[in-house]
C-alpha positions, -999 to +999 in steps of 0.1 A: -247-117+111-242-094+077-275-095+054-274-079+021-296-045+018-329-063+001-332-090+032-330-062+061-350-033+046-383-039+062-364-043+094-348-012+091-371+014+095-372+040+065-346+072+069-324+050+098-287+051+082-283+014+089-302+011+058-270+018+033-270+019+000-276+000-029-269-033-024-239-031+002-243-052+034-256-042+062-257-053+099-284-070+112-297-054+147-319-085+157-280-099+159-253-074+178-222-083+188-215-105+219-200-078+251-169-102+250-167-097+213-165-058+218-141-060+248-119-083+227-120-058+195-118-023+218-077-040+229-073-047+197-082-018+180-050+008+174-049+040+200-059+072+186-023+088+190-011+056+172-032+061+144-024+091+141+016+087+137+006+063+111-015+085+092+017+113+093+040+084+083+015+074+053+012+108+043+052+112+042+049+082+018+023+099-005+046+118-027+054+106-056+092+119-057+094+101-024+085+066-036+108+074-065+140+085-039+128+053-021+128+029-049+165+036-058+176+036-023+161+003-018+187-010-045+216+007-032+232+035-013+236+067-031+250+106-030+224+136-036+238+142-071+233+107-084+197+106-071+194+138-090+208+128-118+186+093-118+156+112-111+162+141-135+158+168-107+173+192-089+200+187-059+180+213-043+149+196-049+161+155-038+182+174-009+143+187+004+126+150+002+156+134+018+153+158+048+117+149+048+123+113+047+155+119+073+129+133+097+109+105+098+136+082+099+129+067+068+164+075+054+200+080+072+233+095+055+269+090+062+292+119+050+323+110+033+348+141+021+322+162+007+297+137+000+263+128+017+256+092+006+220+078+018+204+046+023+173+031+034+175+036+075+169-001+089+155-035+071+116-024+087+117+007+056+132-020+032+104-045+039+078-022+041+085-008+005+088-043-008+054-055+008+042-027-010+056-033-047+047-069-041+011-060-037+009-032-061+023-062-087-002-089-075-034-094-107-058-079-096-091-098-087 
């Protein structure tokens, strides 16, 4: 059972961090979880290594230049110069995010001649950068 902050503070004992602050909800001790409750949530809950290779992948996804390289493969494969071009950057400098994205198999290449032409590297990148724009374009509220 959640109560907001006024309804538990003379439960709570003063100085005890259960207390919060303001008005956000706190949990009521008089009410803990069931044991089942906790053995259900601790399978469920994601491993520590797992969490962590999201948090790398996340992070991979946190520069800007990134999203941008991601948003135009996501519409069509492309060579190193073109993204440049698009993007108004450097070879040098798209050629460094795609080996960044390459590593973490975000993005794949074929060569053809002299070329390098990228693309998105399955349909699990595609869908997970359109869940994304979807949401970011949802009103807000």
């Amino acid at each position: 059972m959640v109560v907001s902050r006024s309804a538990a503070v003379s439960a709570i004992p003063a100085g005890d961090p259960a207390r919060g602050e303001g008005d956000v909800p706190v949990c009521d001790r008089a009410y803990p979880p069931s044991r089942d409750r906790l053995e259900t949530m601790a399978q469920r809950v994601l491993s520590m290594e797992k969490a962590q290779r999201m948090a790398e992948f996340f992070s991979i996804l946190s520069d800007p230049n990134r999203l941008r390289l991601l948003s135009l493969l996501a519409e069509e494969e492309l060579c190193v110069c073109d993204l440049a071009a698009a993007l108004e950057m450097s070879e040098s400098a798209v050629s460094h995010q795609l080996r960044t994205l390459r590593a973490a198999r975000l993005v794949r290449y074929d060569k053809r001649g002299r070329r390098a032409f990228y693309r998105l590297d399955d349909h699990h990148v595609l869908d997970l950068y359109r869940s994304v724009e979807h949401h970011l374009d949802e009103p807000c509220g």
